[in-house]
PDB file as gemmi writes it, atoms N, CA and C in Angstrom:
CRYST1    1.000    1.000    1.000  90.00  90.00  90.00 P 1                      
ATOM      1  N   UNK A   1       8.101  -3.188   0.497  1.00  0.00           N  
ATOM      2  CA  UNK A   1       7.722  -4.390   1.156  1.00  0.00           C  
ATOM      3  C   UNK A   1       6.346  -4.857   0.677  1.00  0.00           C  
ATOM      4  N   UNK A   2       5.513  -3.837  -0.131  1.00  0.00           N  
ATOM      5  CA  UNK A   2       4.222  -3.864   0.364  1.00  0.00           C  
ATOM      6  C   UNK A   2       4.203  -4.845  -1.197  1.00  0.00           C  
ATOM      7  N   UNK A   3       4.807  -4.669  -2.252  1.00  0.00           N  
ATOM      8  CA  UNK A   3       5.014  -4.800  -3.662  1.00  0.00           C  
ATOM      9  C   UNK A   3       5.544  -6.763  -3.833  1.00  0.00           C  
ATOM     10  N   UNK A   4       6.798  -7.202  -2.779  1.00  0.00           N  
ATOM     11  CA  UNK A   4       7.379  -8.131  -2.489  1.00  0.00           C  
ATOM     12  C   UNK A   4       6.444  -8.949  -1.940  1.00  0.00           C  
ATOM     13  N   UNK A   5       5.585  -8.783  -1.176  1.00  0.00           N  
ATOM     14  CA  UNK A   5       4.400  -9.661  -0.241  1.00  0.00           C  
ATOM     15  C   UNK A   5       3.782  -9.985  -0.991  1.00  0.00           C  
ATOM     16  N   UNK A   6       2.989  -9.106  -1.961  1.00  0.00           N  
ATOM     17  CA  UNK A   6       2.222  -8.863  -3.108  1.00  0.00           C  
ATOM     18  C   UNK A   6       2.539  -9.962  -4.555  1.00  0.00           C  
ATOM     19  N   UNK A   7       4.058  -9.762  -4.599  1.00  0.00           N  
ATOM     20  CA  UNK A   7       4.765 -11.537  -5.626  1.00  0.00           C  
ATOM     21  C   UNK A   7       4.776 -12.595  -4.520  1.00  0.00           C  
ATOM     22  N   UNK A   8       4.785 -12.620  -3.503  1.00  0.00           N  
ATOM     23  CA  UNK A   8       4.029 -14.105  -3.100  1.00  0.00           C  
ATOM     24  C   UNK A   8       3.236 -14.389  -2.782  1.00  0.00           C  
ATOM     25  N   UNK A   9       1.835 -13.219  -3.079  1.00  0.00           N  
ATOM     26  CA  UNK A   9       0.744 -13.953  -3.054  1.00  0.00           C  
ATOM     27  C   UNK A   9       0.091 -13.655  -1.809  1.00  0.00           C  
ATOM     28  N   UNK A  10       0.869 -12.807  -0.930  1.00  0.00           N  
ATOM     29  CA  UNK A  10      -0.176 -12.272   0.442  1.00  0.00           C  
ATOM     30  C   UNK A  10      -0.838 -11.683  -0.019  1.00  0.00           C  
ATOM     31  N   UNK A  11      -1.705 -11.259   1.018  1.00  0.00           N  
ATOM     32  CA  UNK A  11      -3.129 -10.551   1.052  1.00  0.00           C  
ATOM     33  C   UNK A  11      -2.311  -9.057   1.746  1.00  0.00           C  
ATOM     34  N   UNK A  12      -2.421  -8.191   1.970  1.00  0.00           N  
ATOM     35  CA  UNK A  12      -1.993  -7.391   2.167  1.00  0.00           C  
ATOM     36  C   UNK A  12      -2.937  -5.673   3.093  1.00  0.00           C  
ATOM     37  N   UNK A  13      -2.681  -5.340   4.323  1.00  0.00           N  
ATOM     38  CA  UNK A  13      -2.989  -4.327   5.155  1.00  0.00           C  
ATOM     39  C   UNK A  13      -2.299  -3.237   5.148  1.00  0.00           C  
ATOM     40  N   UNK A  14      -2.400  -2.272   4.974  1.00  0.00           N  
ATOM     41  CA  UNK A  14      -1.657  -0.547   5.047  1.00  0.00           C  
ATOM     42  C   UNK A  14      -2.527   0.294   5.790  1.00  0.00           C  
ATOM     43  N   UNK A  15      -1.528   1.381   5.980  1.00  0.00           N  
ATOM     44  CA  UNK A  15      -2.328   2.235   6.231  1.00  0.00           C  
ATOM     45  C   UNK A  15      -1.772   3.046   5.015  1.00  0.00           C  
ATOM     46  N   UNK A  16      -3.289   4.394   4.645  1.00  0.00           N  
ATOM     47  CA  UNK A  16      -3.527   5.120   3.716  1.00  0.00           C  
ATOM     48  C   UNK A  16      -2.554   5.973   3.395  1.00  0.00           C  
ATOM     49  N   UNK A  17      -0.948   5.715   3.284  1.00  0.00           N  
ATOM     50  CA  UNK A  17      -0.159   6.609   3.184  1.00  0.00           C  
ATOM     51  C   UNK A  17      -0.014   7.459   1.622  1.00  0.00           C  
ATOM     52  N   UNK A  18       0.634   8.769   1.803  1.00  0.00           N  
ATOM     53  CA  UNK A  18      -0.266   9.338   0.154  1.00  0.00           C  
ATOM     54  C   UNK A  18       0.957   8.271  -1.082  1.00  0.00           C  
ATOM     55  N   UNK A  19       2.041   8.035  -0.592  1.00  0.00           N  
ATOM     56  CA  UNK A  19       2.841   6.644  -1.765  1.00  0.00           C  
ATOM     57  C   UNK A  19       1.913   6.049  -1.878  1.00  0.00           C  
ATOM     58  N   UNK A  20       1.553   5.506  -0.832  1.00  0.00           N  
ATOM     59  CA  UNK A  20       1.004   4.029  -1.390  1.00  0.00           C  
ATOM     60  C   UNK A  20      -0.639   3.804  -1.586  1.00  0.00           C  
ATOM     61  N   UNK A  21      -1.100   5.275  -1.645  1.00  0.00           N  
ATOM     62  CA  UNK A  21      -2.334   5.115  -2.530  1.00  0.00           C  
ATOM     63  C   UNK A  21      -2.002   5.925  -3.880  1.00  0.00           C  
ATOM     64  N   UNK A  22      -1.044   6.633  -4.329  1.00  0.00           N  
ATOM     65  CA  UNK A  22      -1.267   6.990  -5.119  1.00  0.00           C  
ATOM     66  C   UNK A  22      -0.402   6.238  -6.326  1.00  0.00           C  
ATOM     67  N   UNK A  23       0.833   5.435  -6.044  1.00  0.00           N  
ATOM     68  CA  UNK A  23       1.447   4.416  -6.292  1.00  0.00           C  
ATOM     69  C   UNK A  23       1.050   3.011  -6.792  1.00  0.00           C  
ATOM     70  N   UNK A  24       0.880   2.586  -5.388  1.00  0.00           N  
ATOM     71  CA  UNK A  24       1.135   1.475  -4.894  1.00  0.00           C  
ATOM     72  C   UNK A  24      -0.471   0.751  -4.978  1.00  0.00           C  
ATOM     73  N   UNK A  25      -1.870   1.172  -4.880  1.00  0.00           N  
ATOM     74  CA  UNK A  25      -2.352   0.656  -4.536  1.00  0.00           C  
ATOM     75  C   UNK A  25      -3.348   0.504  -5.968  1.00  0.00           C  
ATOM     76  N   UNK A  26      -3.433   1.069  -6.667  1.00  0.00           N  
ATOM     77  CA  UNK A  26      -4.004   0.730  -7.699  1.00  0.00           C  
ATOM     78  C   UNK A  26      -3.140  -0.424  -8.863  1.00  0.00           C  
ATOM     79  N   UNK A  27      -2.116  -0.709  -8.829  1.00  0.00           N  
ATOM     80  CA  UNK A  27      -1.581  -1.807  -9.085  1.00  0.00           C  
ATOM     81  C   UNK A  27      -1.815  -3.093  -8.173  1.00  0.00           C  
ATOM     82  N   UNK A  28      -1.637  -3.115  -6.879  1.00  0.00           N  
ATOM     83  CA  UNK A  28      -2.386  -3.985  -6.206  1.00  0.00           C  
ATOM     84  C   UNK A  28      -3.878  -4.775  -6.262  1.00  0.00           C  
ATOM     85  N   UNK A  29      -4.489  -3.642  -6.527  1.00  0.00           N  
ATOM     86  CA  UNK A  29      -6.032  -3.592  -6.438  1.00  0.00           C  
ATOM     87  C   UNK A  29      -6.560  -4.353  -5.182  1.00  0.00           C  
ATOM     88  N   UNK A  30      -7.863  -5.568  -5.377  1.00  0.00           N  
ATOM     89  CA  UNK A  30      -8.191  -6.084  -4.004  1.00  0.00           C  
ATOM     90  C   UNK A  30      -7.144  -6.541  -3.270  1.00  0.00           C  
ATOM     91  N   UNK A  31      -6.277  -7.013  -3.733  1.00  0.00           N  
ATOM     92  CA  UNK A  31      -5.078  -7.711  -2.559  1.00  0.00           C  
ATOM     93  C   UNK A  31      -4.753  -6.717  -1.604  1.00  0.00           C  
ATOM     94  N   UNK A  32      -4.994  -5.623  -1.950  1.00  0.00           N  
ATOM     95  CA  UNK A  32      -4.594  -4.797  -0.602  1.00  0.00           C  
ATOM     96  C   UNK A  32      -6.208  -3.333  -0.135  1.00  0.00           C  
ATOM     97  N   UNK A  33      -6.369  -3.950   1.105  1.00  0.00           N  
ATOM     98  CA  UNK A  33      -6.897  -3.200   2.185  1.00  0.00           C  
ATOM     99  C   UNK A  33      -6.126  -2.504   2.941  1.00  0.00           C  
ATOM    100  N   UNK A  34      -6.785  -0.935   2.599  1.00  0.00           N  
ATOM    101  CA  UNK A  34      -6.532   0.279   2.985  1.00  0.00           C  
ATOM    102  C   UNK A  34      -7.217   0.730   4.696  1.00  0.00           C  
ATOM    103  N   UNK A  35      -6.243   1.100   5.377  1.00  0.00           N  
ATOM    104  CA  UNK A  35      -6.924   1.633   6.838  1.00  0.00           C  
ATOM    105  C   UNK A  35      -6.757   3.419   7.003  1.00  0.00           C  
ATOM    106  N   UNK A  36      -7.199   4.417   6.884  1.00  0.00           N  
ATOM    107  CA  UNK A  36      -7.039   5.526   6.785  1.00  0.00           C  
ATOM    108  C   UNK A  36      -6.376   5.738   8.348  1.00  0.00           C  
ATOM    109  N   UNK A  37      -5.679   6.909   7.806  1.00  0.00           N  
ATOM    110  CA  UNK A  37      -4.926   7.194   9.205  1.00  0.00           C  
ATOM    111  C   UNK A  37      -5.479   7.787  10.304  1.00  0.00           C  
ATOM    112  N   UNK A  38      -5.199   8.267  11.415  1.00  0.00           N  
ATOM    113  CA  UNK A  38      -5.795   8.604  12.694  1.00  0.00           C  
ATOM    114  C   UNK A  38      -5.531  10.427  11.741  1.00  0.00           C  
ATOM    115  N   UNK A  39      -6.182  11.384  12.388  1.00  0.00           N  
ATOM    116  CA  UNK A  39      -5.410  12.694  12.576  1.00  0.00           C  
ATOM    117  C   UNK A  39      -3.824  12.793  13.064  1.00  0.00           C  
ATOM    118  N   UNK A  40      -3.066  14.129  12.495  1.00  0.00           N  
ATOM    119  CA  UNK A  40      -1.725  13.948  12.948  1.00  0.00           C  
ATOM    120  C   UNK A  40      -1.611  15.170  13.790  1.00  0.00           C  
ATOM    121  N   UNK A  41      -1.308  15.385  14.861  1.00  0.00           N  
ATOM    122  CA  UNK A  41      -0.971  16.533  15.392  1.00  0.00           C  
ATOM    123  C   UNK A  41       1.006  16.869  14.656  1.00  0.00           C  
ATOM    124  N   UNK A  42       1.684  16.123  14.887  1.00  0.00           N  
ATOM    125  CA  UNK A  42       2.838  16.207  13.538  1.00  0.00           C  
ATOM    126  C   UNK A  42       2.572  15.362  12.663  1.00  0.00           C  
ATOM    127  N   UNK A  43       4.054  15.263  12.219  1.00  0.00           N  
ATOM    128  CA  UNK A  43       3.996  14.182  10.709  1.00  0.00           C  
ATOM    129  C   UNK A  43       3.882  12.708  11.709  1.00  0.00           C  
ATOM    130  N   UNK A  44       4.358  12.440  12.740  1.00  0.00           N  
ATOM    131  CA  UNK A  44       3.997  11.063  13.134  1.00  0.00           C  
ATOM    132  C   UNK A  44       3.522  11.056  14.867  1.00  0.00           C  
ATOM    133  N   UNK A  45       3.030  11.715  14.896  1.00  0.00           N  
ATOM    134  CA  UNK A  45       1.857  12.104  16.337  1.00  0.00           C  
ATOM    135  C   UNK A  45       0.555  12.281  16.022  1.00  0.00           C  
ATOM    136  N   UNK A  46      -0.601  10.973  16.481  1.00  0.00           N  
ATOM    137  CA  UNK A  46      -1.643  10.758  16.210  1.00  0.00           C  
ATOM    138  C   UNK A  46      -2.077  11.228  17.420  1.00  0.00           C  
ATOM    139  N   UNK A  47      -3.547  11.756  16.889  1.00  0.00           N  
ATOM    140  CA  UNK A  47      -4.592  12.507  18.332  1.00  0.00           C  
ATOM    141  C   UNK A  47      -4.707  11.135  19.039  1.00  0.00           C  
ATOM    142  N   UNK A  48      -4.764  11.136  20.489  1.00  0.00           N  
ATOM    143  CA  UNK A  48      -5.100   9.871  20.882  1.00  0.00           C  
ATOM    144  C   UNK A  48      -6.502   9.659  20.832  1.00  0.00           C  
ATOM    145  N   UNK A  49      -7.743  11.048  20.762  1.00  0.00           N  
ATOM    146  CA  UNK A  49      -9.165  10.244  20.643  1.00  0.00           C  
ATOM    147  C   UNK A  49      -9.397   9.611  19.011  1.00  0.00           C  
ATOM    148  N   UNK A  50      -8.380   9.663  17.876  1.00  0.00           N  
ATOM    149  CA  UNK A  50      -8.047   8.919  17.281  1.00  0.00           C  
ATOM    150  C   UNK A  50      -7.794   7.961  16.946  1.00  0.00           C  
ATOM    151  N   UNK A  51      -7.051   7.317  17.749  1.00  0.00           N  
ATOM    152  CA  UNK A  51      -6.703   6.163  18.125  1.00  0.00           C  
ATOM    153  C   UNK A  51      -7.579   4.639  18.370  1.00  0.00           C  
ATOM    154  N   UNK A  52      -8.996   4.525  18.802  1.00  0.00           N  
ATOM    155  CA  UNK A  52      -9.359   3.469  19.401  1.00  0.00           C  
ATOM    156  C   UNK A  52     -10.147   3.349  18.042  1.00  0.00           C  
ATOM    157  N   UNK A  53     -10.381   4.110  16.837  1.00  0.00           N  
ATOM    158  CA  UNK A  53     -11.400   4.509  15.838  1.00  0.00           C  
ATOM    159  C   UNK A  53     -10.054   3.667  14.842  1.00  0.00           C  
ATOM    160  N   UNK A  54      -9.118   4.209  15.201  1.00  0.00           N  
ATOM    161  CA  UNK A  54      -7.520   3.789  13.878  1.00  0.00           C  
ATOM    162  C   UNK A  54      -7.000   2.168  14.070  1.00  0.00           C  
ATOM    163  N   UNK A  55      -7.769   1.608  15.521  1.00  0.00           N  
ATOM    164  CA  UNK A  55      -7.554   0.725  15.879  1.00  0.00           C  
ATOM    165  C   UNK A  55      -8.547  -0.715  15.783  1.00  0.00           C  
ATOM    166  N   UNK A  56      -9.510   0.286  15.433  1.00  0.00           N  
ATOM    167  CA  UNK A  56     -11.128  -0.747  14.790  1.00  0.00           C  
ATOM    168  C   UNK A  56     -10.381  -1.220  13.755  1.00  0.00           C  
ATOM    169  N   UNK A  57     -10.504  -0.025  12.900  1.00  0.00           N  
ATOM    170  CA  UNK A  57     -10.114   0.016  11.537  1.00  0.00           C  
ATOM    171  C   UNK A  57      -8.711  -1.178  10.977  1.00  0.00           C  
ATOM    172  N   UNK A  58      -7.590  -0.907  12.125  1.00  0.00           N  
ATOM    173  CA  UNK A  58      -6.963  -1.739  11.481  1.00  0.00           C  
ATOM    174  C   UNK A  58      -7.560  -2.827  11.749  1.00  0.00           C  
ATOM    175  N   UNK A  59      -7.902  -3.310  12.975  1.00  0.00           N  
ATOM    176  CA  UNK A  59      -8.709  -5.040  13.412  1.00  0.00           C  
ATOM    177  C   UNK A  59      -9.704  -5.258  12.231  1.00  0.00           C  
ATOM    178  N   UNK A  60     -10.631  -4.710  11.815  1.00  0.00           N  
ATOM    179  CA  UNK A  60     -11.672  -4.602   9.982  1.00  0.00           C  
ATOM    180  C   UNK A  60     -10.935  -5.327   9.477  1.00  0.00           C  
ATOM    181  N   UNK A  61      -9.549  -4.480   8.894  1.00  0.00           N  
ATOM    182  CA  UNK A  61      -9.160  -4.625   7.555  1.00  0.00           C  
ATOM    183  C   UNK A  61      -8.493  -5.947   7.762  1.00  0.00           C  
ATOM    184  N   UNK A  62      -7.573  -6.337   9.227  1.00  0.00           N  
ATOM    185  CA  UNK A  62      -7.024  -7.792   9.235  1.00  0.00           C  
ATOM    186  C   UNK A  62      -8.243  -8.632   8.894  1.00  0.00           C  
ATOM    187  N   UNK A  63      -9.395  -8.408   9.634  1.00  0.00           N  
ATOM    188  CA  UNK A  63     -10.053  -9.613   9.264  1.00  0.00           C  
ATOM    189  C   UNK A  63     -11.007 -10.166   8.311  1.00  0.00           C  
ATOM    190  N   UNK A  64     -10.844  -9.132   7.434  1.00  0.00           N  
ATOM    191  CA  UNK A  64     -11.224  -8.514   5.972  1.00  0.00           C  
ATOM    192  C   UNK A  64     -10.354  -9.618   4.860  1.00  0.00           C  
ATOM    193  N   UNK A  65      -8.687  -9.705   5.078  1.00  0.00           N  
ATOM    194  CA  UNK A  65      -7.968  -9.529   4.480  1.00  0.00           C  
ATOM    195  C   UNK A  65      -7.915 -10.923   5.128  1.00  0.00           C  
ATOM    196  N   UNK A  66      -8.033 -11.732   6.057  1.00  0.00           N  
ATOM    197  CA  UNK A  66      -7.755 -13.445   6.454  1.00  0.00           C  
ATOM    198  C   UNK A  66      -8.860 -14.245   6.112  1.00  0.00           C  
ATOM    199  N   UNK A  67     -10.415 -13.018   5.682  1.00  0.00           N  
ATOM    200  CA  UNK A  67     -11.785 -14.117   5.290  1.00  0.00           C  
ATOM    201  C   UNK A  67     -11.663 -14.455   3.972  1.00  0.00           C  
ATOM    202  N   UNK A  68     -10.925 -13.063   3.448  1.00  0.00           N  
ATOM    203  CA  UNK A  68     -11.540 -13.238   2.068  1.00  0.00           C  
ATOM    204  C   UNK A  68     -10.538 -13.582   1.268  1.00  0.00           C  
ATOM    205  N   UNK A  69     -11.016 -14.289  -0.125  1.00  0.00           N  
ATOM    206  CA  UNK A  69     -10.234 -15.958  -0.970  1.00  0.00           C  
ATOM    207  C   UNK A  69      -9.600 -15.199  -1.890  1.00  0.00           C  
ATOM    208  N   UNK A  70      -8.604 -15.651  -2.027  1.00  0.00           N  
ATOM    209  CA  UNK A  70      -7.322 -15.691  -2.844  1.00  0.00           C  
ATOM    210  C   UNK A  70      -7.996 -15.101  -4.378  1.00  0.00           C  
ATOM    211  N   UNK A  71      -7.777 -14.231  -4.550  1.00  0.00           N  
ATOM    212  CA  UNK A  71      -7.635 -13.282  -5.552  1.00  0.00           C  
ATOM    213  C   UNK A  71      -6.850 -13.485  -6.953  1.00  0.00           C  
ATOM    214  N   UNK A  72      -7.276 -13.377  -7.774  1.00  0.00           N  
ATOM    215  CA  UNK A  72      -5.741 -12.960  -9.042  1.00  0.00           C  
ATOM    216  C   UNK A  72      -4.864 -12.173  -8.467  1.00  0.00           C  
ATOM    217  N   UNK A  73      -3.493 -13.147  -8.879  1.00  0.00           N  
ATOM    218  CA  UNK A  73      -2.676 -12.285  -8.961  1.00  0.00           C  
ATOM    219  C   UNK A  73      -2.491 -10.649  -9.261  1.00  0.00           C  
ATOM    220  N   UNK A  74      -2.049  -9.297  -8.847  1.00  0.00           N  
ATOM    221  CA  UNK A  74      -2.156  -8.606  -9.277  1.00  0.00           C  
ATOM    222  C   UNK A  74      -1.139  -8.230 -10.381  1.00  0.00           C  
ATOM    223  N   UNK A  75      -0.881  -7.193 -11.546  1.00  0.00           N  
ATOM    224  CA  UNK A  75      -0.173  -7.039 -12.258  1.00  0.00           C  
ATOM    225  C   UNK A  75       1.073  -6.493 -11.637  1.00  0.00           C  
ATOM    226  N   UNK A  76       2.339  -6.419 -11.334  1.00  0.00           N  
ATOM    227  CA  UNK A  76       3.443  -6.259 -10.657  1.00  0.00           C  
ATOM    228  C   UNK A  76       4.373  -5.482 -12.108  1.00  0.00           C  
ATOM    229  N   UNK A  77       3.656  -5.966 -13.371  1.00  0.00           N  
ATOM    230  CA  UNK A  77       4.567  -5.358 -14.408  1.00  0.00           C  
ATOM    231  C   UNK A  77       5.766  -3.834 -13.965  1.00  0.00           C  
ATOM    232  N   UNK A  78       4.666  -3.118 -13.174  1.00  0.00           N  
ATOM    233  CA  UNK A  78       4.995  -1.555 -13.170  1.00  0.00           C  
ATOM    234  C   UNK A  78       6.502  -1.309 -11.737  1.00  0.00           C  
ATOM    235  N   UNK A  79       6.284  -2.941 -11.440  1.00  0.00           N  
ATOM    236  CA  UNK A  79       7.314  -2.684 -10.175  1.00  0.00           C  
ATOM    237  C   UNK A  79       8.541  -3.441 -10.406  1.00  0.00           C  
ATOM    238  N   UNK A  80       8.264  -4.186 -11.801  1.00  0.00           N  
ATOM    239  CA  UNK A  80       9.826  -4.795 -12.393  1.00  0.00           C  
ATOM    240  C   UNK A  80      10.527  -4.222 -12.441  1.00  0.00           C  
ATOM    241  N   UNK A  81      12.429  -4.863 -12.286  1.00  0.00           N  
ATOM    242  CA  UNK A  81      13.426  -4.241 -12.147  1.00  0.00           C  
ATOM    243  C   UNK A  81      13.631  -3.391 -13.874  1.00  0.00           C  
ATOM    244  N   UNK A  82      13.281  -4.365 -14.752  1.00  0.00           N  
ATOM    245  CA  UNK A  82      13.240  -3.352 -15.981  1.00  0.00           C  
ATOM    246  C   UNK A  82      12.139  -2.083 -16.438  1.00  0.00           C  
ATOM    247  N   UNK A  83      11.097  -2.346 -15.629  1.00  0.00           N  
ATOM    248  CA  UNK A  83       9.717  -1.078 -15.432  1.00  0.00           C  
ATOM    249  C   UNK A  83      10.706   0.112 -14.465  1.00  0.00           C  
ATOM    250  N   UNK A  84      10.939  -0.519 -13.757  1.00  0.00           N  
ATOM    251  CA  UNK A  84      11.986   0.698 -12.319  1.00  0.00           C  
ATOM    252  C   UNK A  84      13.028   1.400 -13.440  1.00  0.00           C  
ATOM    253  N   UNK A  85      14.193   0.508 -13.678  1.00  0.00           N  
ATOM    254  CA  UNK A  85      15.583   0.669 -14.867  1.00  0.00           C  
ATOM    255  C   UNK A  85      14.680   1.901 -15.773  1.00  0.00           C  
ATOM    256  N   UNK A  86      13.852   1.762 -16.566  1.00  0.00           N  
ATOM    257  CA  UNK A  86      13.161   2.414 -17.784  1.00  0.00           C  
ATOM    258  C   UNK A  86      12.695   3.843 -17.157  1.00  0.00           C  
ATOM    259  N   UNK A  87      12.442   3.669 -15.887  1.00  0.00           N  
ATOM    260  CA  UNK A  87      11.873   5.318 -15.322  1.00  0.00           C  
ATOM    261  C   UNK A  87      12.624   6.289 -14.759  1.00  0.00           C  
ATOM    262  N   UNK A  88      13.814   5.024 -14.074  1.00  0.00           N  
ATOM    263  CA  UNK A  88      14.866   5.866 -13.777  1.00  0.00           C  
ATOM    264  C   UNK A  88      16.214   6.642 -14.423  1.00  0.00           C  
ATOM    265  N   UNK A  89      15.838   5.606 -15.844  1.00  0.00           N  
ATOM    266  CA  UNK A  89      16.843   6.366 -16.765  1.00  0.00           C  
ATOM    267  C   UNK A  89      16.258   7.611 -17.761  1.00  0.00           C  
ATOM    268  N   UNK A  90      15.105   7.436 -17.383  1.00  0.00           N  
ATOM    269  CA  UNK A  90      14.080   8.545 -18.603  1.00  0.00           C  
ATOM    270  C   UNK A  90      14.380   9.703 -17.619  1.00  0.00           C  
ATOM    271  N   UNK A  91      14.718   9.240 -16.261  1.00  0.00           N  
ATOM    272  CA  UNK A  91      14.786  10.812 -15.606  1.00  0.00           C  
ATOM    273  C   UNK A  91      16.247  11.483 -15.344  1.00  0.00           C  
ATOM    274  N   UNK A  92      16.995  10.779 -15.798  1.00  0.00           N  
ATOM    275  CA  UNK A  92      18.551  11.192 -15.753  1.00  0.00           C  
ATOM    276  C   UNK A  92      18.846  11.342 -17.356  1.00  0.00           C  
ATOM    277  N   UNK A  93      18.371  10.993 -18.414  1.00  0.00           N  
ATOM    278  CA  UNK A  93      18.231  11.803 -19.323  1.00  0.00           C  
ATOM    279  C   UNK A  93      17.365  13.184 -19.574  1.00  0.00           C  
ATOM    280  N   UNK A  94      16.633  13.067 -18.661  1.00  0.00           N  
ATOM    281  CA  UNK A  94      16.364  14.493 -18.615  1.00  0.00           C  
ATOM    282  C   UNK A  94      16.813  15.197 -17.959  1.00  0.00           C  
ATOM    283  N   UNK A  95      17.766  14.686 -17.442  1.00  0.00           N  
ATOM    284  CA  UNK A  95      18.635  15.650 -16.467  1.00  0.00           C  
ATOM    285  C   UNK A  95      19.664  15.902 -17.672  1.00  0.00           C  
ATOM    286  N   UNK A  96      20.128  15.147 -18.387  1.00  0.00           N  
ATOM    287  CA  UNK A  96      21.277  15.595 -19.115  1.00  0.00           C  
ATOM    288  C   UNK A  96      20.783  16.379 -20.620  1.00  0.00           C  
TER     289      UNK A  96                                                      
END                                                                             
């Protein structure tokens, strides 16, 4: 979703998930503001004194991301259906 928003030109908010910083966000570059996550007591149970700190953070980054002016485009090359096609067949030939 984050990639699709990104070809029309939104501005774009996440949180710091390890895809989509290690992915996703350096192809983006400024168009997308990062909010780090709360602590997890599991994989999706945040501490609640976490919470009001995870909740700044996202309010920052919205209003981070509605002040500031329209950017270059970012490069999307790496998320084309023929960039995708090319990685996914390099890995099923290595399967065979």
């Amino acid at each position: 979703m984050l990639v699709e928003a990104a070809a029309c030109g939104c501005r774009l908010v996440s949180t710091a998930l390890p895809g989509v910083l290690e992915q996703i966000a350096p192809a983006l570059g400024s168009s997308l503001e990062l909010v780090a996550l709360p602590r997890l007591m599991n994989v999706d149970i945040p501490l609640s004194e976490d919470l009001p700190g995870f909740t700044r953070g996202l309010e920052k980054a919205l209003a981070h991301s509605l002040e500031a002016p329209p950017g270059p485009p970012p490069d999307l090359g790496p998320f084309s259906w023929k960039a995708v096609f090319g990685r996914v067949e390099s890995i099923w030939k290595n399967l065979i």
